[in-house]
C-alpha positions in Angstrom: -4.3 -15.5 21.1 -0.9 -13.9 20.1 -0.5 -12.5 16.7 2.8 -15.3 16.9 0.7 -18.3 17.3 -1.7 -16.6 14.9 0.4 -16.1 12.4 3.4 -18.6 12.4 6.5 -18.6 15.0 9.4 -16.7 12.9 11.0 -13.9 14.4 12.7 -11.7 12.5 10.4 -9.1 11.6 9.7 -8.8 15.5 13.6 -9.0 16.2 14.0 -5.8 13.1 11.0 -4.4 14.2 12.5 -4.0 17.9 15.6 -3.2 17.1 14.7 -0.1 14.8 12.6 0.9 18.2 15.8 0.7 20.1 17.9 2.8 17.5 14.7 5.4 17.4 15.2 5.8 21.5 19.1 5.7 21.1 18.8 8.9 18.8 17.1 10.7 21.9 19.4 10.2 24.0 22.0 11.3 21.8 20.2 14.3 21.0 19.8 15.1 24.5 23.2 14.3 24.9 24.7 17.0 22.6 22.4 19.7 24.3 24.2 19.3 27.1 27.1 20.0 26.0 27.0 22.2 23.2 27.8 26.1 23.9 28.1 29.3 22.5 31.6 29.4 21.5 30.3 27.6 17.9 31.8 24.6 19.3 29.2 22.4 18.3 30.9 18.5 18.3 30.4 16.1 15.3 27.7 14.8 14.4 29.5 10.8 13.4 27.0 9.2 16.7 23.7 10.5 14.7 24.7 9.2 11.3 25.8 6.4 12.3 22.2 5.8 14.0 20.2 6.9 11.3 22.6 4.5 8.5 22.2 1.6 11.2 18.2 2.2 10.9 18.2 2.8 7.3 19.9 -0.7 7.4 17.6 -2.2 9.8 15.1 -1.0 7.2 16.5 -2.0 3.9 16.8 -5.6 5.7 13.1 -5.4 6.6 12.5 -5.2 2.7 14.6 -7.8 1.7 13.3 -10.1 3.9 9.6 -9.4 2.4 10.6 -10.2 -0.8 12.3 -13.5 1.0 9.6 -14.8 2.9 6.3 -16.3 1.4 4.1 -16.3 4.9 4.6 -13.1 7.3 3.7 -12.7 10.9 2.0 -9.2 9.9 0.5 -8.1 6.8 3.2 -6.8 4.8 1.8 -3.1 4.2 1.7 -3.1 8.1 5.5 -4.1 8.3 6.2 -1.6 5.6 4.3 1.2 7.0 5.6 0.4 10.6 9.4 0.0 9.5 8.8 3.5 7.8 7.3 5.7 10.5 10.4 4.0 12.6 12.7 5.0 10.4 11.8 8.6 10.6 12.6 9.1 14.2 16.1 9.3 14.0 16.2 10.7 10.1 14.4 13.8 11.7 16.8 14.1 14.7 19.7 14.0 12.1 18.0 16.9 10.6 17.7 19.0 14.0 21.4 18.1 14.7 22.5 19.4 11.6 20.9 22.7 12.0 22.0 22.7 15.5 25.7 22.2 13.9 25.4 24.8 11.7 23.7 27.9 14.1 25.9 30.9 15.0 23.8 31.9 17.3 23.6 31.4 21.5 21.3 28.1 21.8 18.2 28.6 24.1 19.3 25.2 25.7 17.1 25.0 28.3 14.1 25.3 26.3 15.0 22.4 23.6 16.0 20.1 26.8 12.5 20.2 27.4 10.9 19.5 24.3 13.8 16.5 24.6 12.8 15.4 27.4 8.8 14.9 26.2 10.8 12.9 23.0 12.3 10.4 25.2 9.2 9.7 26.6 7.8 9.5 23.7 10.2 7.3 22.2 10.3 5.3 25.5 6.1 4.2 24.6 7.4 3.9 20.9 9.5 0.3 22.5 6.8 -0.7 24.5 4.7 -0.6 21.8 6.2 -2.3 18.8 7.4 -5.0 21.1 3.7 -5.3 22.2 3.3 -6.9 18.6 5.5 -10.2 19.6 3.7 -10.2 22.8 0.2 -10.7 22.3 -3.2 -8.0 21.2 -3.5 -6.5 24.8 -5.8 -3.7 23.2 -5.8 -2.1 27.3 -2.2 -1.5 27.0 -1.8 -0.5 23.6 -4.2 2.1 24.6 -2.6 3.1 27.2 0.9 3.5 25.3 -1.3 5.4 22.6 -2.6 7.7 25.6 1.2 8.4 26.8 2.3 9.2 23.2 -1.0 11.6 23.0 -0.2 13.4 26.1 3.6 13.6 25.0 2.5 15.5 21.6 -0.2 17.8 23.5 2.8 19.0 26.4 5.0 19.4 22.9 2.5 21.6 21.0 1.9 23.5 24.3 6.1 23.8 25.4 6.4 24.8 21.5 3.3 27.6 21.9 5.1 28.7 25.3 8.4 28.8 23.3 7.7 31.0 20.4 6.0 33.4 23.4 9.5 33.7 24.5 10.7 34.4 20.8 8.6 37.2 20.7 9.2 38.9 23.5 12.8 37.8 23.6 15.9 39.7 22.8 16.2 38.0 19.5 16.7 39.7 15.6 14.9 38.8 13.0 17.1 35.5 11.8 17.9 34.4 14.6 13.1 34.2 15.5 13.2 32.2 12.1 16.1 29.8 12.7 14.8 28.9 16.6 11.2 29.1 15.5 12.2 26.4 12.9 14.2 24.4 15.3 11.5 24.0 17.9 8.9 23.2 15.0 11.2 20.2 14.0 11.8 18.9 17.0 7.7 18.7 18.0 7.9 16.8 14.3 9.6 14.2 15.9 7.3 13.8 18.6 4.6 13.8 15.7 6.7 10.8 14.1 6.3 9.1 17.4 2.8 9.7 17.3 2.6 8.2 14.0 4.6 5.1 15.1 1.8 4.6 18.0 -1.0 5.0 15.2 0.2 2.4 13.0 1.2 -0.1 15.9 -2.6 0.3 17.7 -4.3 0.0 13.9 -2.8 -3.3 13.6 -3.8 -4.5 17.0 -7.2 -3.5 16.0 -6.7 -5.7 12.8 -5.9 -9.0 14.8 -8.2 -8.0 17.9 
């Protein structure tokens, strides 16, 4: 039985739900977007796309916890809304973050290196949709799992790309701040393959829940 027959037929927490999903994958392709064409003439480009994804999402958000407060009978628990609308919400509030830094770096960007980390994020983000809009669909446990094993294997290639990164730091021809600020840089972007992660943990825990 779905959790929507379960639970009652409104929508809009799945509809909020989805669409802070959507605005989580539309940050990574930004992101990968402005590594393509930043370059080493400090030329960064603005940064106006990423806020205005991360406001739209702290929107999305704010609206998920008005409409708590609003509605007497939920489709989910509400601490399993809440703690799904958060761990949403911090996909593209930690891209912001890596953009910023990004913006703000001197130095010649190992592009080549971050693309790939990327790359893994989109994937990542990519079983982040499929998962949350599982929850409208139904408590196939089999593909939740398998969603949950795509996001795993996403955050072991990023610990081990990261690992393989900071070999090239230390070996590389790089001073002293310049190992701290792209050290810190490749850290935060495997954070936001952990947020991803965390998105997949809350999703299959409440499948669990209604299994």
């Amino acid at each position: 039985m779905s959790l929507r027959k379960l639970l009652g037929k409104d929508e809009k927490f799945y509809d909020l739900l989805e669409a802070s999903a959507e605005e989580a994958k539309t940050s990574t392709a930004l992101l990968a977007r402005y590594l393509q064409t930043i370059d080493d003439t400090k030329k960064r480009g603005n940064l106006d796309e990423f806020v205005l994804s991360r406001r739209k999402d702290k929107q999305i958000t704010s609206q998920i916890t008005e409409e708590l407060c609003r509605t007497f009978v939920t489709p989910l628990d509400r601490e399993d809304i809440e703690a799904l609308s958060r761990a949403l919400y911090r996909i593209p509030k930690g891209i912001e973050k890596v953009v910023e830094r990004l913006s703000i770096y001197p130095g010649a960007v190992p592009r080549e290196n971050f693309l790939r980390q990327v790359a893994l994020l989109e994937l990542a983000a990519d079983a982040v949709i499929f998962l949350v809009k599982q929850l409208r669909r139904g408590t196939n446990l089999e593909k939740i799992q398998d969603a949950n094993m795509r996001l795993q294997h996403a955050e072991g290639e990023a610990d081990k790309m990261m690992l393989s990164f900071m070999s090239d730091l230390y070996s590389g021809p790089y001073d002293a701040k310049e190992f701290v600020v792209l050290r810190e840089l490749s850290e935060m972007l495997e954070r936001v393959v952990d947020r991803c992660r965390d998105v997949g943990n809350v999703v299959f825990q409440i499948v669990l829940k209604y299994s």
